[in-house]
C-alpha positions as CSV (number, residue, x, y, z in Angstrom):
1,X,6.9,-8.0,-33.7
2,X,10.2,-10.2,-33.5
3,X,9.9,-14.1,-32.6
4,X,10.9,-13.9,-29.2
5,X,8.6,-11.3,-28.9
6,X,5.8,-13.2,-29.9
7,X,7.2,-16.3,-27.9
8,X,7.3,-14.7,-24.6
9,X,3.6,-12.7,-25.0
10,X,2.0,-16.1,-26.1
11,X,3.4,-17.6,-23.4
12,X,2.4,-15.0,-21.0
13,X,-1.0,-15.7,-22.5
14,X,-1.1,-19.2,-22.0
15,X,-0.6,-18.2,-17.8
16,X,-2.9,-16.3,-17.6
17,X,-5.3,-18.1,-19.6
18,X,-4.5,-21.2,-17.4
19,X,-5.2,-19.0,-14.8
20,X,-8.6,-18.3,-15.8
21,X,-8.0,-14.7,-17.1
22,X,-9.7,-13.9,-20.0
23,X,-7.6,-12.2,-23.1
24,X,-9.3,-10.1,-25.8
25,X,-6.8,-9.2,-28.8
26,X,-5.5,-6.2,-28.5
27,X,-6.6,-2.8,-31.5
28,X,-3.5,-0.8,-32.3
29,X,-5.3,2.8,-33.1
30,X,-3.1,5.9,-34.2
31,X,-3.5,8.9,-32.2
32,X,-3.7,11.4,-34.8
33,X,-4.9,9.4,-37.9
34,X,-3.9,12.4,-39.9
35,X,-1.0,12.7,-39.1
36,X,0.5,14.1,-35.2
37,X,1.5,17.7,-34.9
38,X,5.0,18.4,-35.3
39,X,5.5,14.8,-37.7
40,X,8.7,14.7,-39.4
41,X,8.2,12.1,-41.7
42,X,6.4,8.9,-42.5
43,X,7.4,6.2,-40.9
44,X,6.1,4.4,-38.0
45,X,8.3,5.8,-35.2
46,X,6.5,9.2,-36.7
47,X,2.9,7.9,-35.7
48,X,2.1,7.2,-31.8
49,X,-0.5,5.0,-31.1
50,X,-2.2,3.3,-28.4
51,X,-2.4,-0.4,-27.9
52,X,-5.6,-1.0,-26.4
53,X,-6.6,-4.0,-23.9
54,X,-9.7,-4.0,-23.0
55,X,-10.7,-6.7,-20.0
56,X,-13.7,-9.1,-20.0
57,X,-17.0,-7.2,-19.9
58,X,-18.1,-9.0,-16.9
59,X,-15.0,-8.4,-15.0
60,X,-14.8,-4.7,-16.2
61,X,-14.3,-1.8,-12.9
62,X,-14.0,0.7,-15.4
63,X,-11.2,1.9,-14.2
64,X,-8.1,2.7,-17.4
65,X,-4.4,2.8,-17.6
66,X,-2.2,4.6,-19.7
67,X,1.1,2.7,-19.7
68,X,4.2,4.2,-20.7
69,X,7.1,1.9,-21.3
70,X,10.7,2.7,-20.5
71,X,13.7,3.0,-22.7
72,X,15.5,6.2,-21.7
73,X,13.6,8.0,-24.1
74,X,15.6,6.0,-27.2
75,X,13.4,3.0,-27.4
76,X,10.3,1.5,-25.8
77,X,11.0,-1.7,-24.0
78,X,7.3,-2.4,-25.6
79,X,6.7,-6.3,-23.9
80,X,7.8,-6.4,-19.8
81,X,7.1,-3.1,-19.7
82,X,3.6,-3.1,-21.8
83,X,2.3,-5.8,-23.1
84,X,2.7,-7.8,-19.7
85,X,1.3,-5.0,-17.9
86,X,-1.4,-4.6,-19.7
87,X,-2.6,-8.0,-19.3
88,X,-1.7,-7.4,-15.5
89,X,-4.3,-4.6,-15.6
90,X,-6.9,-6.8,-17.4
91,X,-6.5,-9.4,-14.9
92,X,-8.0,-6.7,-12.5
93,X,-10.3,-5.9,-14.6
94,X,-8.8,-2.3,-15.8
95,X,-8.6,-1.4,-19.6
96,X,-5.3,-1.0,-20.3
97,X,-3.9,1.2,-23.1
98,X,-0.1,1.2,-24.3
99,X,1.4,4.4,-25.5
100,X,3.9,4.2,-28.0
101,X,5.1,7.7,-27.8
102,X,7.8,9.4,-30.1
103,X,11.6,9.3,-28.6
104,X,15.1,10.0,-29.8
105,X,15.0,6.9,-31.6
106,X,11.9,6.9,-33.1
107,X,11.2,8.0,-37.2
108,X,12.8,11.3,-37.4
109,X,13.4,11.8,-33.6
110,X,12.2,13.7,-31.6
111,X,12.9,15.3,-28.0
112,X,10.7,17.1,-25.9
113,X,7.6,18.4,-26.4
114,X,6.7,15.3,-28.4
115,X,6.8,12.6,-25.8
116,X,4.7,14.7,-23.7
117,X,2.0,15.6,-26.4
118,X,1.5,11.8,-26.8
119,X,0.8,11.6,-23.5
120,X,-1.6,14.0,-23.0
121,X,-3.3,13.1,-26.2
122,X,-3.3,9.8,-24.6
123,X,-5.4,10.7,-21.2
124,X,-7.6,13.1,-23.7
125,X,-8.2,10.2,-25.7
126,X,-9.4,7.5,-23.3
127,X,-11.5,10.3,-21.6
128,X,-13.1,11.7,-24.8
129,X,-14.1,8.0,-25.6
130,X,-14.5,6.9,-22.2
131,X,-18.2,5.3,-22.8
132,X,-17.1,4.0,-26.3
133,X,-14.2,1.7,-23.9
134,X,-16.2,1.3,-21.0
135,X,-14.4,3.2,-18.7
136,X,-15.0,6.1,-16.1
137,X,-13.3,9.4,-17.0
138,X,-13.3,10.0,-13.6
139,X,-10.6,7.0,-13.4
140,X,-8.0,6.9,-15.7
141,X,-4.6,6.6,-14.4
142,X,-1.4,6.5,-16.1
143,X,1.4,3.8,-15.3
144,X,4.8,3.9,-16.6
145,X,8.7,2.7,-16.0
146,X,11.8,4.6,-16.1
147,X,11.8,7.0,-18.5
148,X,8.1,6.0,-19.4
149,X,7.9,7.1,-15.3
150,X,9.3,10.5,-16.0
151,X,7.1,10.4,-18.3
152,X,4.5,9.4,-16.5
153,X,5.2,11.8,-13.6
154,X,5.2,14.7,-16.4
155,X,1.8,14.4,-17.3
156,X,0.7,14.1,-14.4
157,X,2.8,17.9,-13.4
158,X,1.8,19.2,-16.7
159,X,-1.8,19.3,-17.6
160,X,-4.6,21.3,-18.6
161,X,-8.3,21.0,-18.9
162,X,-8.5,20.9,-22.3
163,X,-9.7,23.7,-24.9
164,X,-13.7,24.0,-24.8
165,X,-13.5,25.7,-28.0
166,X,-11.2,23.0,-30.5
167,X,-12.7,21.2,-33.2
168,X,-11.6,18.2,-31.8
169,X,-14.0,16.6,-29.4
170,X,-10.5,14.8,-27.9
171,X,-8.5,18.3,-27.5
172,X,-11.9,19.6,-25.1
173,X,-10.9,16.6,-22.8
174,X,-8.6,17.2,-19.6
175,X,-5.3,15.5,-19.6
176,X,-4.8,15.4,-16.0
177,X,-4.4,11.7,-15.2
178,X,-6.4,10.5,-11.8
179,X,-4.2,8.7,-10.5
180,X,0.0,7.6,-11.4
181,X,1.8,4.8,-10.7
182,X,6.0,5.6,-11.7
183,X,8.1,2.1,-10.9
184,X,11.6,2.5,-10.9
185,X,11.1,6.2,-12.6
186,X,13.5,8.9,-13.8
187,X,11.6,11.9,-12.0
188,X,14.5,14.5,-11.4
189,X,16.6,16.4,-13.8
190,X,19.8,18.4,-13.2
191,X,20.8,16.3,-10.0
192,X,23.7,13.9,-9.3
193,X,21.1,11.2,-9.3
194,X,19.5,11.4,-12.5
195,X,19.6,9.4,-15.5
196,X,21.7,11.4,-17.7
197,X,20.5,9.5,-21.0
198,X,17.0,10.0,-20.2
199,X,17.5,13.5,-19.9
200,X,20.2,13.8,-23.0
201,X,17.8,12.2,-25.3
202,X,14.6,14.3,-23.9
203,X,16.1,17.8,-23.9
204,X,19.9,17.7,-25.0
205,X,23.1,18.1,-22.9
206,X,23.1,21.4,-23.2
207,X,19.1,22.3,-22.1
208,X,18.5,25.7,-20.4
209,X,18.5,25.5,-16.8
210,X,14.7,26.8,-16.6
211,X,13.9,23.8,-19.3
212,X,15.4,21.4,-16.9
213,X,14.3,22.7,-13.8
214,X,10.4,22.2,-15.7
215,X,11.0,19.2,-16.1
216,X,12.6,17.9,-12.9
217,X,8.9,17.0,-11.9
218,X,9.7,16.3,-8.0
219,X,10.3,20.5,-8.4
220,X,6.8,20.7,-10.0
221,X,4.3,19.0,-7.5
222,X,1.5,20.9,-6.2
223,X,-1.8,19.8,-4.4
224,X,-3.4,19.5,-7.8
225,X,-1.2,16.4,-8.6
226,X,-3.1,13.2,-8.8
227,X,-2.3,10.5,-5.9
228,X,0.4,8.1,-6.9
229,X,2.1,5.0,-5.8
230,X,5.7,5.0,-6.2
231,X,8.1,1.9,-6.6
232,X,11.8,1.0,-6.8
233,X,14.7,-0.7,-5.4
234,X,17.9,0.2,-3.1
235,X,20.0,-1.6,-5.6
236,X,19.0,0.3,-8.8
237,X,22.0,2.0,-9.8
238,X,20.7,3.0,-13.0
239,X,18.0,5.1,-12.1
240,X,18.8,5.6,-8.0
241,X,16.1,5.6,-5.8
242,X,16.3,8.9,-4.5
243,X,14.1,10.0,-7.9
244,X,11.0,8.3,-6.3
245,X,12.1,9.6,-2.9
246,X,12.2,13.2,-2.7
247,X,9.2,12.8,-5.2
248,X,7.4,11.2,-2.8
249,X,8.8,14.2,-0.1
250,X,7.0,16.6,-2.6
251,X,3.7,14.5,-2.7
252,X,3.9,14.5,1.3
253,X,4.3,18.3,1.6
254,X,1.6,19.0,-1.1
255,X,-0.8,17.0,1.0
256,X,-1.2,14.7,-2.1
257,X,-2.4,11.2,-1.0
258,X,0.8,8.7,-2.0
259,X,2.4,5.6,-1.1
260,X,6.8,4.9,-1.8
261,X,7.9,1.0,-2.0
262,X,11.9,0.8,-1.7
263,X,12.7,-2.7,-1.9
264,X,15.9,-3.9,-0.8
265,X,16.7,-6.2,-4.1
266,X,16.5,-5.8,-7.6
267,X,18.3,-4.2,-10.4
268,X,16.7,-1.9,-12.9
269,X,14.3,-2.6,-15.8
270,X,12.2,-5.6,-14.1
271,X,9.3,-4.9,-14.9
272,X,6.5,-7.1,-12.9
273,X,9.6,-8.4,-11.2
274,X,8.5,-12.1,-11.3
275,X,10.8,-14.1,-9.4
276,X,12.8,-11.6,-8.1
277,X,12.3,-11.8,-5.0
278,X,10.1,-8.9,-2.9
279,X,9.8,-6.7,-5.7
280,X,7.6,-9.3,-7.4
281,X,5.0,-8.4,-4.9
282,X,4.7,-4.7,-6.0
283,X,2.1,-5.7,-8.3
284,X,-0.2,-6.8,-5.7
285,X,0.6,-4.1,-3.5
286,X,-0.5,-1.7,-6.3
287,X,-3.8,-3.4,-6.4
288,X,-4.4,-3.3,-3.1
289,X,-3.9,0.3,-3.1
290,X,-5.9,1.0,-5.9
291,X,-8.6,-1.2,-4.1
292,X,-8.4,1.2,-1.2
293,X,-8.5,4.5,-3.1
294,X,-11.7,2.7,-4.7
295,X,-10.7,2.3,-8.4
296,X,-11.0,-1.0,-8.9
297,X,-15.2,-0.8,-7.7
298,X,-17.3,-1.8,-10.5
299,X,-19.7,1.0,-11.0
């Protein structure tokens, strides 16, 4: 963790703190501590992890959050986009659980399947250990930005119910998320509005077209997808806003309970968009809707 790094979260700590919000310090656990299929090496970049908040007991809903940071799948922009939000999520009371997933950029690189292994081994994770953390399995979300939202809005197209018969208590756990939140997501592949990078670094210029069409997840929605609150802004130019709005056209026609934010102002990449302007709100906004689908009831 670089000094500015440590800088900003201790600052962020002291806020919150001020602010009466409890902080617990955070467990960094590997998810395969022998090693995650496919590996290429050694190094950190070739071991995903979670980073695990965990709120105040007493302020606990049991609801969790798998967050997945963006970065264009070439790096993680691990503190605006992780460690801030997971001490958002505390602040609810919601567990909070950072995935540092394998990308481009990380140890040997690595393109797709990989990012989307670490997210389902994520979900299967948190659910497998659900009374260990104190959460429901039955509320587990999964939050994530940019390409972390493509991410995001991958698992929650792609998932299974787990295998009944593996050795692995974790791989018999479903990886279907219960609910997503993308922000400012990369969602569609192939189209003139996508985030070329994301998609470069994921699946290579060259990808076949049935590969990209899999993965243009707005082309992948059915009534099995969990309910999701979408958010970005009219000004992104980086990742335009019509990802999250035929995504949330898709939701509509699949009869899948959703809500689409578009705020007027804002670039790309602001994460809890503190101070500026309207988009700071979405925060709250996502509360309130999580309130309303009844995830944040302590049970």
């Amino acid at each position: 963790m670089g000094l500015r790094l440590r800088i900003v979260s201790a600052a962020i700590a002291i806020v919150l703190l001020s602010a009466g919000i409890g902080i617990c310090e955070p467990k960094v656990e590997l998810l395969w501590p022998d090693g995650a299929p496919g590996a290429r090496g050694g190094a950190d970049g070739d071991k995903p992890s979670l980073t695990i908040y965990l709120p105040d007991a007493d302020k606990a809903t049991g609801a969790a959050v798998v967050i997945c940071p963006g970065g264009g799948y070439g790096h993680l922009a691990i503190d605006h986009e992780g460690h801030q939000i997971a001490q958002w999520l505390n602040s609810l009371g919601v567990a909070g659980f950072i995935l540092k997933y394998r990308h481009s950029r990380s140890g040997a690189g690595y393109g797709h399947p990989y990012p989307l292994m670490d997210a389902q081994r994520a979900i299967r994770t948190v659910r497998c250990r659900a009374g260990e953390f104190g959460v429901d399995p039955q509320r587990i979300g999964i939050l994530g930005f940019s390409a972390g939202g493509h991410l995001t809005t991958t698992a929650g197209t792609h998932f299974d119910k787990g295998d009944p018969n593996a050795a692995d208590p974790i791989d018999r756990a479903s990886c279907r998320p219960d609910f997503m939140v993308p922000v400012y997501a990369v969602i569609a592949f192939g189209e003139p509005y996508t985030h070329r990078g994301s998609q470069n670094n994921l699946i290579g210029a060259d990808a076949d077209a049935e590969l990209v069409k899999s993965l243009s997840n707005e082309k992948q929605v059915t009534p099995e997808t969990p309910p999701t609150f979408l958010v970005h802004t009219d000004e992104d130019t980086a990742v335009p806003s019509e990802n999250s709005v035929y995504f949330y056209l898709a939701l509509r026609k699949a009869r899948v309970p959703a809500e689409l934010h578009i705020y007027r102002r804002a670039p790309h990449g602001v994460g809890l968009g503190k101070g500026r302007g309207p988009i700071e709100n979405w925060p709250m906004e996502c509360a309130a809707w999580m309130k309303d689908l009844g995830l944040l009831d302590k049970k």
